[in-house]
PASEBA-1860 file (N, C-alpha, C; in nm, 3 decimals):
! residues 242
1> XXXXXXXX> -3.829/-9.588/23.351/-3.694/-9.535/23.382/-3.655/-9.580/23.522 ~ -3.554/-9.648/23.529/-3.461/-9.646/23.666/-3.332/-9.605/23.715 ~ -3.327/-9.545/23.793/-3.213/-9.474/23.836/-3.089/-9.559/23.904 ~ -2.987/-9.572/23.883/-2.863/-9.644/23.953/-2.887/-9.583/24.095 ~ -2.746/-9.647/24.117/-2.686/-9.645/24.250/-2.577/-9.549/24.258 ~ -2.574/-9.463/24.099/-2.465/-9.370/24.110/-2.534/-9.267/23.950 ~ -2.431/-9.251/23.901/-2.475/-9.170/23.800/-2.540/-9.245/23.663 ~ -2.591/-9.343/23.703/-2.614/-9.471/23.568/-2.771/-9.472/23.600
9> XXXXXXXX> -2.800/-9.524/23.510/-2.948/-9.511/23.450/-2.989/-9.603/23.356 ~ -3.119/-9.653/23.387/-3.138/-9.758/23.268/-3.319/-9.719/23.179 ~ -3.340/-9.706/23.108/-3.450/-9.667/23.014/-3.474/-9.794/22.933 ~ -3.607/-9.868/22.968/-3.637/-9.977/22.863/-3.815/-9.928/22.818 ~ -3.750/-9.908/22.698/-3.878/-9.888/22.604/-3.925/-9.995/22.511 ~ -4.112/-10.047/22.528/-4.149/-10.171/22.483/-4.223/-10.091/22.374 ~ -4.245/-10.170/22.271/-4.341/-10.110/22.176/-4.408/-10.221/22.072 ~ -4.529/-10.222/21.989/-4.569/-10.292/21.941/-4.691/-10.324/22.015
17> XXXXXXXX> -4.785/-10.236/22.062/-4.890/-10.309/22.107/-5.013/-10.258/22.044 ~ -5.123/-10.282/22.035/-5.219/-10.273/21.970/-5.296/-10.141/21.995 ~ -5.275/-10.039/22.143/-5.343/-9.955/22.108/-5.246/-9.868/22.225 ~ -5.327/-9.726/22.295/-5.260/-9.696/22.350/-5.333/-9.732/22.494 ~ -5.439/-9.819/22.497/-5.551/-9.836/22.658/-5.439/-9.976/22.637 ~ -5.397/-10.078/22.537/-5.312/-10.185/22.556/-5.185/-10.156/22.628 ~ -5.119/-10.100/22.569/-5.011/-9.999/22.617/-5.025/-10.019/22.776 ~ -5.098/-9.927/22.815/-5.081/-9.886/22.986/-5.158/-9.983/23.051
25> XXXXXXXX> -5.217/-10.129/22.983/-5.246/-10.215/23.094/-5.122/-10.342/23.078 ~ -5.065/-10.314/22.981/-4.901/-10.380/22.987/-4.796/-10.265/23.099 ~ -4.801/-10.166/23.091/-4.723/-10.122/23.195/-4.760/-10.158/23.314 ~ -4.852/-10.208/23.348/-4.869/-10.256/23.503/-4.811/-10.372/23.535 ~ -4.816/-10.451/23.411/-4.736/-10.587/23.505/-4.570/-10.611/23.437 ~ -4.586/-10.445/23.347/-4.412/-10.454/23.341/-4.329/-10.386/23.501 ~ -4.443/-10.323/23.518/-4.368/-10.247/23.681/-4.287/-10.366/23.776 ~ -4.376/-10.454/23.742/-4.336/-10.573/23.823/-4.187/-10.620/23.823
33> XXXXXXXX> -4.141/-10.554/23.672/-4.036/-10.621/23.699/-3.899/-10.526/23.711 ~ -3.945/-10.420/23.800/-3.858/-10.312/23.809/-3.772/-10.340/23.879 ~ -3.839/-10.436/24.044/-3.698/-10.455/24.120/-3.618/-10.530/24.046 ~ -3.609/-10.666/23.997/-3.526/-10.707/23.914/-3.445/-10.635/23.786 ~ -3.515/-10.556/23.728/-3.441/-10.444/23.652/-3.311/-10.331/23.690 ~ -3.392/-10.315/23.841/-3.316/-10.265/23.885/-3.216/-10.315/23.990 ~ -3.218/-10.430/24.025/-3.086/-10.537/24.062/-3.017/-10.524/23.985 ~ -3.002/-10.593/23.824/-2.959/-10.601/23.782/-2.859/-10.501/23.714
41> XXXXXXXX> -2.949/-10.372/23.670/-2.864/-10.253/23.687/-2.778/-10.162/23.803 ~ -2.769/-10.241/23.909/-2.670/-10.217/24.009/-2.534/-10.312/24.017 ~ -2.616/-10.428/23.970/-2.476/-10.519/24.001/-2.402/-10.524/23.839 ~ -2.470/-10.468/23.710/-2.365/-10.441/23.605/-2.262/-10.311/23.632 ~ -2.353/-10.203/23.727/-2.279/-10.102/23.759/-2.132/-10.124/23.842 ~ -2.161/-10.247/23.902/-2.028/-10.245/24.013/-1.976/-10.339/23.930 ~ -2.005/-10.409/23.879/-1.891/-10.514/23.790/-1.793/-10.450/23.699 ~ -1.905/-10.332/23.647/-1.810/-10.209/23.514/-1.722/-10.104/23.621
49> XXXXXXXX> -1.741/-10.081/23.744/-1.672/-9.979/23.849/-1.513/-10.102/23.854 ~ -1.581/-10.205/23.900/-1.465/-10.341/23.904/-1.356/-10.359/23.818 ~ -1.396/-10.344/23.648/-1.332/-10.397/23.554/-1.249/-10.278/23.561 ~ -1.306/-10.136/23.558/-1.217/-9.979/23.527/-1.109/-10.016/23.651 ~ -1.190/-10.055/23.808/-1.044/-10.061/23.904/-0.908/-10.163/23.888 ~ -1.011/-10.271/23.812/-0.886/-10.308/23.828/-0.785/-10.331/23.711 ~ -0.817/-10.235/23.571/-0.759/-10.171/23.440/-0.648/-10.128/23.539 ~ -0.642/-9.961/23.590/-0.564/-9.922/23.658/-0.501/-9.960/23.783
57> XXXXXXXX> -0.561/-10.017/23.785/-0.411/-10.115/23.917/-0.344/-10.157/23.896 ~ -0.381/-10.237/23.723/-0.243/-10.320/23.735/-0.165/-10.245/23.626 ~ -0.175/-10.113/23.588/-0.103/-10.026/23.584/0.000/-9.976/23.680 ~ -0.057/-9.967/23.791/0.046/-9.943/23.881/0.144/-10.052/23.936 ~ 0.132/-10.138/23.908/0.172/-10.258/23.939/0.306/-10.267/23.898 ~ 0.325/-10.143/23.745/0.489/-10.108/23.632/0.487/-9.986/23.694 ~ 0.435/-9.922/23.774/0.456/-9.788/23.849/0.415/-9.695/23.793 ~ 0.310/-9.725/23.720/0.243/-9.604/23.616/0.091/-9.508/23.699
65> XXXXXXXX> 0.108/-9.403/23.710/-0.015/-9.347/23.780/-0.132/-9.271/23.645 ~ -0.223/-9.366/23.662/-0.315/-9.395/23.549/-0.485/-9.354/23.614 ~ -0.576/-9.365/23.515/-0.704/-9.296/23.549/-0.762/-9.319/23.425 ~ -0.895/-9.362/23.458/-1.004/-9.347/23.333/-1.087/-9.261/23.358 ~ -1.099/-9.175/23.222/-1.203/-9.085/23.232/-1.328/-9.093/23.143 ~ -1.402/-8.999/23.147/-1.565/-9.078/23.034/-1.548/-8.982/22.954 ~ -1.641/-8.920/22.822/-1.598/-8.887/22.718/-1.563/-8.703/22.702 ~ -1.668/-8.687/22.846/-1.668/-8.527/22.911/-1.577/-8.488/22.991
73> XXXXXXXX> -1.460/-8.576/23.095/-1.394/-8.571/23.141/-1.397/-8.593/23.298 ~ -1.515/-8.638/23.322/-1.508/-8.742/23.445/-1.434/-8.844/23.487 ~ -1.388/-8.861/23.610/-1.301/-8.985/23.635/-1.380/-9.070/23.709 ~ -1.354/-9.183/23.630/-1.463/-9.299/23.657/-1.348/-9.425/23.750 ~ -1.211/-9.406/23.731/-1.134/-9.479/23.789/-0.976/-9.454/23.813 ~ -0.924/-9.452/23.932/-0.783/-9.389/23.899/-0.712/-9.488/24.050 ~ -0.602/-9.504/23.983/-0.505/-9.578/24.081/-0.481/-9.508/24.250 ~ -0.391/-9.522/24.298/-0.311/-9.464/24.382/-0.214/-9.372/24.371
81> XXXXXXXX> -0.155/-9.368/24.272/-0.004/-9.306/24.200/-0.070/-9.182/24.121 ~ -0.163/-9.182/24.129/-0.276/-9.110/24.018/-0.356/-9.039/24.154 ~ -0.379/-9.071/24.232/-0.429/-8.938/24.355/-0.313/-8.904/24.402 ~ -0.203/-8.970/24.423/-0.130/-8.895/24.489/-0.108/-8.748/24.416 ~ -0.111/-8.757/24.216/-0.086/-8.642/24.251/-0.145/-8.556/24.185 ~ -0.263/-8.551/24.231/-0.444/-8.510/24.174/-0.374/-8.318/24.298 ~ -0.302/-8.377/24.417/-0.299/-8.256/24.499/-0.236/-8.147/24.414 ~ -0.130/-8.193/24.334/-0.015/-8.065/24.323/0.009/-8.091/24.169
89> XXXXXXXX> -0.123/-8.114/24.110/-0.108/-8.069/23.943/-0.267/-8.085/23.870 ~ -0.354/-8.177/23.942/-0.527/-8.247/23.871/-0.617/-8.162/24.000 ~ -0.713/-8.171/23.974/-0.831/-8.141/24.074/-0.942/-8.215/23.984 ~ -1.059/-8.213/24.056/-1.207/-8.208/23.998/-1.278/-8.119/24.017 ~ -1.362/-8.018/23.924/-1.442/-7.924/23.939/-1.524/-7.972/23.879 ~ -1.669/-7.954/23.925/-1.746/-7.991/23.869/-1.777/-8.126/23.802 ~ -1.719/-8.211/23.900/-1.722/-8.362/23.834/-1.595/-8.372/23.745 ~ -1.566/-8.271/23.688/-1.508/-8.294/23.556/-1.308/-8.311/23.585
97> XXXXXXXX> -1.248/-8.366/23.502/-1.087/-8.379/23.550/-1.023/-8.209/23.507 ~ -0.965/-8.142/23.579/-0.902/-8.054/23.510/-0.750/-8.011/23.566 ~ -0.664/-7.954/23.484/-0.531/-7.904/23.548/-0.557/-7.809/23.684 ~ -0.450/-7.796/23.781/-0.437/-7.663/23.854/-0.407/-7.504/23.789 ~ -0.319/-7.574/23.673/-0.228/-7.444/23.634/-0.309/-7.395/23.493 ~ -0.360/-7.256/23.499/-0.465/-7.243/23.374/-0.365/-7.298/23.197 ~ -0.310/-7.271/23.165/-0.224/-7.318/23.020/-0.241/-7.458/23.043 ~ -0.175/-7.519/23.124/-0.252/-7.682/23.160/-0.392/-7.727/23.119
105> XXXXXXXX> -0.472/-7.622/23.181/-0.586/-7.677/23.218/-0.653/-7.657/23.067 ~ -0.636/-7.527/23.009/-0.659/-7.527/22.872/-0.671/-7.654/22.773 ~ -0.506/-7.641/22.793/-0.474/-7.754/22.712/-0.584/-7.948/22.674 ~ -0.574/-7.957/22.825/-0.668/-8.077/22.893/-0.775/-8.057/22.845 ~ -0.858/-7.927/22.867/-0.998/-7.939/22.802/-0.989/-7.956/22.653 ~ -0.927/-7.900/22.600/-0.892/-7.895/22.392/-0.953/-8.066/22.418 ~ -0.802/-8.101/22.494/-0.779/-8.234/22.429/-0.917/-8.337/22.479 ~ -0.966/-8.334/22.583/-1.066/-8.384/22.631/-1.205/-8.376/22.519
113> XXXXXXXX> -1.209/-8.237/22.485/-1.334/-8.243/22.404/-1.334/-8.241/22.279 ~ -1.147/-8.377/22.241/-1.157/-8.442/22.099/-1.218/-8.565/22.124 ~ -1.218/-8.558/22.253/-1.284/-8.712/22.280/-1.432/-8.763/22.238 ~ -1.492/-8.643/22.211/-1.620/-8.649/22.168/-1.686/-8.637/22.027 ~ -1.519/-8.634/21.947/-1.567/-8.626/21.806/-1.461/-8.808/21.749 ~ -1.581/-8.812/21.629/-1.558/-8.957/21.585/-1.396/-9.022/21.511 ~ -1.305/-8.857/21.532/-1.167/-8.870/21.457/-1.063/-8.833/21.587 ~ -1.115/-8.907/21.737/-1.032/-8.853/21.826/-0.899/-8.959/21.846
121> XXXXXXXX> -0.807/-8.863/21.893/-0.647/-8.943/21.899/-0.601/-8.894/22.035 ~ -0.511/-8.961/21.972/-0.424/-8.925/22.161/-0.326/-8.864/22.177 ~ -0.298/-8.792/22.280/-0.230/-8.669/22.224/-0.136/-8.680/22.390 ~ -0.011/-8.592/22.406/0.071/-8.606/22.532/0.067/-8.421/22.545 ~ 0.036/-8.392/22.658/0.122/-8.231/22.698/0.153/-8.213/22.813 ~ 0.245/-8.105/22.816/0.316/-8.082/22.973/0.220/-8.015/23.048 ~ 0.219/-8.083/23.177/0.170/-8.050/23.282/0.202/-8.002/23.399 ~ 0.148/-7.818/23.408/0.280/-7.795/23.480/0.176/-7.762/23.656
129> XXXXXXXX> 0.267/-7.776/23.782/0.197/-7.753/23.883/0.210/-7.586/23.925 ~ 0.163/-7.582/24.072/0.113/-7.451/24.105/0.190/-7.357/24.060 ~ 0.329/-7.405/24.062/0.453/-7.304/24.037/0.450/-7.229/23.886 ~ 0.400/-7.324/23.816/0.437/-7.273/23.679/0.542/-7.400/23.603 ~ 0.626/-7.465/23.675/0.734/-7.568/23.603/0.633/-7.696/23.567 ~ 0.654/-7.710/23.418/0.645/-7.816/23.359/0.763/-7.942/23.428 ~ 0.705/-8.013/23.490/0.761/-8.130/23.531/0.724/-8.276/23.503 ~ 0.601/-8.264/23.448/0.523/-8.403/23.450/0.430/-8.359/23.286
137> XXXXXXXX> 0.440/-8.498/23.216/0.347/-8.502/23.092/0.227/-8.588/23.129 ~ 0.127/-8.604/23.072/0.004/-8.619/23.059/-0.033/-8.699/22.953 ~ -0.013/-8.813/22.945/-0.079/-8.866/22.790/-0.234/-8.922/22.819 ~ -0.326/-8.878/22.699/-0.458/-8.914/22.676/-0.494/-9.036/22.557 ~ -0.499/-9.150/22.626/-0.512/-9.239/22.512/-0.680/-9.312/22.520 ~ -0.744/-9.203/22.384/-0.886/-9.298/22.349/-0.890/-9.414/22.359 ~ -1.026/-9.473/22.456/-1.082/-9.579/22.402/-1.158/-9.648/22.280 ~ -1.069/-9.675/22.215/-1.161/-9.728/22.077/-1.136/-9.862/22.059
145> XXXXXXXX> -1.267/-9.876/21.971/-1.225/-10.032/21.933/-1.308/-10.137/21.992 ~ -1.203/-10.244/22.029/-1.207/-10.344/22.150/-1.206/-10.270/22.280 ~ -1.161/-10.123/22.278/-1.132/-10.095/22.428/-1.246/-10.015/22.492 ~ -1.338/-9.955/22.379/-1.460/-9.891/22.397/-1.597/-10.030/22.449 ~ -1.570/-10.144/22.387/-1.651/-10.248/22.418/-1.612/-10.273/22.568 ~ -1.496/-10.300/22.597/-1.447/-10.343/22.738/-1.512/-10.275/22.874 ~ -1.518/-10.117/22.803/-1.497/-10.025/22.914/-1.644/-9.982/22.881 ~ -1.736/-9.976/22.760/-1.865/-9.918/22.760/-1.860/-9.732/22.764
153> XXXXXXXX> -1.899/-9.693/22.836/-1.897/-9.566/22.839/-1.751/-9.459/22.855 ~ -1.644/-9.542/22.895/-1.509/-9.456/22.899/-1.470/-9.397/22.795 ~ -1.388/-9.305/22.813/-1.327/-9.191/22.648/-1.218/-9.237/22.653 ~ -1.106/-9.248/22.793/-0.969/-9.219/22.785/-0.921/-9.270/22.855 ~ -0.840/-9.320/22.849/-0.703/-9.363/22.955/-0.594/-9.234/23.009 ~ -0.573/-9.188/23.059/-0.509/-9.089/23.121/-0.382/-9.130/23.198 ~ -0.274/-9.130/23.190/-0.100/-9.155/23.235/0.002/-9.038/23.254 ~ 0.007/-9.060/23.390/0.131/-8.919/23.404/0.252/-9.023/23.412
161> XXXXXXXX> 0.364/-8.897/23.333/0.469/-8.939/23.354/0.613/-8.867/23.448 ~ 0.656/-8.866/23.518/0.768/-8.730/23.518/0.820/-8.830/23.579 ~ 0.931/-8.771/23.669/1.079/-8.780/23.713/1.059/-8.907/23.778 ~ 0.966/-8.976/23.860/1.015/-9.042/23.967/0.899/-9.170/23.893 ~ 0.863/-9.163/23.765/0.821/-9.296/23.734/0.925/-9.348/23.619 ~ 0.948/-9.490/23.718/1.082/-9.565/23.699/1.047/-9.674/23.556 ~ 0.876/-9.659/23.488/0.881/-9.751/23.393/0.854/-9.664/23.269 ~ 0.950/-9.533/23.272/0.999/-9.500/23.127/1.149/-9.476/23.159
169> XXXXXXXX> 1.204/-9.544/23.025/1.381/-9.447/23.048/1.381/-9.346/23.031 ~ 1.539/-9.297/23.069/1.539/-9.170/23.067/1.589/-9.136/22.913 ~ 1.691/-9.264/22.858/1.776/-9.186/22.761/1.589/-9.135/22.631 ~ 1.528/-9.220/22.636/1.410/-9.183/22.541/1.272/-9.094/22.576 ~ 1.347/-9.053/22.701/1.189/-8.974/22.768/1.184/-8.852/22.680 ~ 1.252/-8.780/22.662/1.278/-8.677/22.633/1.159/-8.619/22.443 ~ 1.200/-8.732/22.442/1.156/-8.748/22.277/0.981/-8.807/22.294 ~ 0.993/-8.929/22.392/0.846/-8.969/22.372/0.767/-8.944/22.461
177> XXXXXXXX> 0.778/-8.853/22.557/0.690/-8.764/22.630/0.612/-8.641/22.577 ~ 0.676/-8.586/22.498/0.653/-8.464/22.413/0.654/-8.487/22.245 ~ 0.644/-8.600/22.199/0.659/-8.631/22.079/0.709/-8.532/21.951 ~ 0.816/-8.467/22.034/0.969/-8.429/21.936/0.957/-8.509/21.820 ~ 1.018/-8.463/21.713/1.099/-8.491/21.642/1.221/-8.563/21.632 ~ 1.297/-8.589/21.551/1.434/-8.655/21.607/1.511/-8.494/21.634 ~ 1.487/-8.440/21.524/1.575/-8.291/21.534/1.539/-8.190/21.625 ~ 1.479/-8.197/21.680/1.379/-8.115/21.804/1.444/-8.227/21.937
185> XXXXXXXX> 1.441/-8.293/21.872/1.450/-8.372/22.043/1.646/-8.364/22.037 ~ 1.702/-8.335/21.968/1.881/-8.310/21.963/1.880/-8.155/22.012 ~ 1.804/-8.100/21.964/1.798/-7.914/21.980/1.799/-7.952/22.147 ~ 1.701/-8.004/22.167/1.645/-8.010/22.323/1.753/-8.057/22.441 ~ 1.796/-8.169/22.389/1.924/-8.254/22.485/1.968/-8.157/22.476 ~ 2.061/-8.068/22.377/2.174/-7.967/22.320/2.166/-7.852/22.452 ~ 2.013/-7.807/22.476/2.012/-7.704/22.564/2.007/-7.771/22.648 ~ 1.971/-7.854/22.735/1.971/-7.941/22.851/2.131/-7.955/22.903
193> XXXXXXXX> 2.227/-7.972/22.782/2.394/-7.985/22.861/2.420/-7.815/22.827 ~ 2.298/-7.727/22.779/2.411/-7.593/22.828/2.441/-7.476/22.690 ~ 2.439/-7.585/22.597/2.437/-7.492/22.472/2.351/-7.382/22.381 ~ 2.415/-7.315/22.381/2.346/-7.142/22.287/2.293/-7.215/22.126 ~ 2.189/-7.170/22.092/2.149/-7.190/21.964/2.266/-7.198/21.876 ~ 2.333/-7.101/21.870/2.458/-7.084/21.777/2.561/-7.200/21.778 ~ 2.559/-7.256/21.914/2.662/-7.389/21.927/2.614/-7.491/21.916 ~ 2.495/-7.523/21.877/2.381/-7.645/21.843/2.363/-7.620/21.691
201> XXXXXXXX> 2.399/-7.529/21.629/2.397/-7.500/21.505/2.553/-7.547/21.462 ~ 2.629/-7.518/21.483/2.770/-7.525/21.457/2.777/-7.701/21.490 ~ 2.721/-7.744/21.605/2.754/-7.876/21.603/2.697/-7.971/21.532 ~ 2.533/-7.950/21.482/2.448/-8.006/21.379/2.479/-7.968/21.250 ~ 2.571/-7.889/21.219/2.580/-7.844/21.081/2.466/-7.786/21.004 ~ 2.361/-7.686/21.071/2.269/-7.635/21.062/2.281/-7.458/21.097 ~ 2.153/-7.448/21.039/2.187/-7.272/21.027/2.083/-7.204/21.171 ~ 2.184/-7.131/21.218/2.064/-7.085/21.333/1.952/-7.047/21.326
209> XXXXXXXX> 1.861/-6.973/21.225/1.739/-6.965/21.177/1.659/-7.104/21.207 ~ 1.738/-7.236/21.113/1.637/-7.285/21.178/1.677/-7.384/21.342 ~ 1.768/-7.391/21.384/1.758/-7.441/21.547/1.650/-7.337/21.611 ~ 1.699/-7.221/21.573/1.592/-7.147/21.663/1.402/-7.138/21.638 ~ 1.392/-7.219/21.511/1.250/-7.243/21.440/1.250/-7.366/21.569 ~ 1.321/-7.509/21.532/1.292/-7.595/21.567/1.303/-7.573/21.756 ~ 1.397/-7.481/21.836/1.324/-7.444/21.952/1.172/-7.403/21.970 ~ 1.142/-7.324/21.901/1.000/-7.273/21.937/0.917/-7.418/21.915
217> XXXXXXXX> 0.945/-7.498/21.819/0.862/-7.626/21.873/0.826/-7.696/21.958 ~ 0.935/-7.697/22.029/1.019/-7.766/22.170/1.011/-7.674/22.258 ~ 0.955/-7.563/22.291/0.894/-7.517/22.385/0.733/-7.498/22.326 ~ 0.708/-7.478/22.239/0.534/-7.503/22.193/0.464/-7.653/22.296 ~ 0.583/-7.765/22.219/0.543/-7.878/22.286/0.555/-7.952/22.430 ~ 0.625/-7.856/22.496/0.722/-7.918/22.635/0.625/-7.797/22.703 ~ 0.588/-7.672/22.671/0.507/-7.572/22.736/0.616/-7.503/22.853 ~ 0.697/-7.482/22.765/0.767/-7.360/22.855/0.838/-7.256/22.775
225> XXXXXXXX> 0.853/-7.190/22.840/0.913/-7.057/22.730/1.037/-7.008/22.712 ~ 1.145/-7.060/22.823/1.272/-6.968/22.802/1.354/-7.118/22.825 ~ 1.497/-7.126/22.782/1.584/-7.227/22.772/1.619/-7.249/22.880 ~ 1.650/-7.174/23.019/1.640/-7.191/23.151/1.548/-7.287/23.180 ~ 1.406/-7.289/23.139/1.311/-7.360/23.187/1.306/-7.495/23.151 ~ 1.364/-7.502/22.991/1.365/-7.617/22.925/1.451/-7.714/23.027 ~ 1.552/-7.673/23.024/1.680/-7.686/23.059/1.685/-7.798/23.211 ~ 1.545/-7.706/23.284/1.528/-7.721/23.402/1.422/-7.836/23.426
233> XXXXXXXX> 1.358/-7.874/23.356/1.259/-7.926/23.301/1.322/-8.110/23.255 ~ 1.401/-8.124/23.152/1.485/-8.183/23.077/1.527/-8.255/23.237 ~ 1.650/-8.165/23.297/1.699/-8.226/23.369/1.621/-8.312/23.489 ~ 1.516/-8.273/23.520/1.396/-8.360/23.595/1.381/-8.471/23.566 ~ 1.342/-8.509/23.457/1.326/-8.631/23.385/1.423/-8.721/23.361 ~ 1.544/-8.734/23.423/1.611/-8.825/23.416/1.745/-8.769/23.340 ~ 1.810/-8.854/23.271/1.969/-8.783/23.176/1.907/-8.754/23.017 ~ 1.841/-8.698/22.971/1.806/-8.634/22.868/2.002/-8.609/22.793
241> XX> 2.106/-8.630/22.820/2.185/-8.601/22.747/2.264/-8.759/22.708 ~ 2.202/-8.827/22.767/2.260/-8.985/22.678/2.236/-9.052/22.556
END
């Protein structure tokens, strides 16, 4: 067994030898080749630290504040745009990535520890800071595939989005931040310029029973609770009414 230069580790087990006194007079002149074992497992370590830094850089490069995490929720790599705002919505406890705001932070762990089952997807939720306002979404996109080979041990790609990142529009934020519906995401604009269930009903040609079903979605999924908030929320993100 050899230990990295960080949290990495390498275990090479030989087998096939004729007894177990064969055995341990082959481990003596395998020792030999530990420093080289263990070169080598330092400089794959910084080449794989290399490839994760510079994944997310050139993320930021479209102004996206991005982060890789491993399958438990460690961050193994994260931009600039991505600490900035680790202060006033992410922390690390315990190694691990988590929200400030507990309903946040909930949420993050659910979704984090789909990462560890063999049917995991990617999922977006609002992320709200100390205050309580949902201002910023969160999307978690698994590594699978080709992207699990690339990255080796990573789970996730991690992307905030809110108000002041300029490489989503606004007229479609609304809908693909929170992955609305089409009719959830009209309910939503509707309260954003101001309107009562009853006048989002009258203007959709729909019955208030269900606008007011398809609200509770749209605050289920946006994570806020009263139309004030939505409202307040919506308007952050850019013109949600175009």
């Amino acid at each position: 067994m050899i230990q990295g230069a960080g949290e990495d580790g390498l275990i090479l087990a030989v087998e096939g030898f004729a007894g177990h006194a064969a055995s341990r007079a082959a481990a003596r002149q395998l020792d030999l080749l530990r420093p080289h074992l263990a070169r080598a497992l330092a400089l794959s370590a910084q080449l794989r630290m290399q490839r994760l830094a510079a994944a997310v850089d050139a993320l930021e490069l479209v102004s996206v504040a991005a982060a890789v995490i491993d399958p438990v929720g460690r961050i193994e790599a994260m931009n600039d745009l991505f600490t900035q705002a680790m202060d006033r919505l992410l922390a690390q406890r315990a190694g691990t990535l988590r929200a400030l705001h507990p309903a946040s932070d909930s949420q993050l762990r659910a979704a984090i520890t789909c990462l560890q089952s063999e049917s995991a997807a990617g999922c977006s939720l609002p992320l709200r800071d100390l205050e309580g306002t949902a201002r910023h979404a969160l999307h978690l996109v698994p590594l699978l595939g080709r992207g699990r080979d690339a990255f080796a041990s990573a789970g996730a790609v991690i992307i905030l989005a809110g108000a002041g990142n300029p490489s989503v529009p606004g007229a479609d934020l609304i809908r693909a931040l929170f992955d609305l519906t089409p009719a959830e995401a009209r309910v939503a604009r509707a309260v954003a310029q101001g309107l009562s269930p009853a006048e989002i009903a009258a203007r959709h040609a729909a019955s208030q029973a269900t606008v007011r079903t398809q609200l509770k979605h749209v605050f289920a999924k946006t994570g806020v609770t009263r139309q004030t908030e939505l409202a307040v929320l919506l308007a952050s993100l850019g013109n949600p009414g175009a």
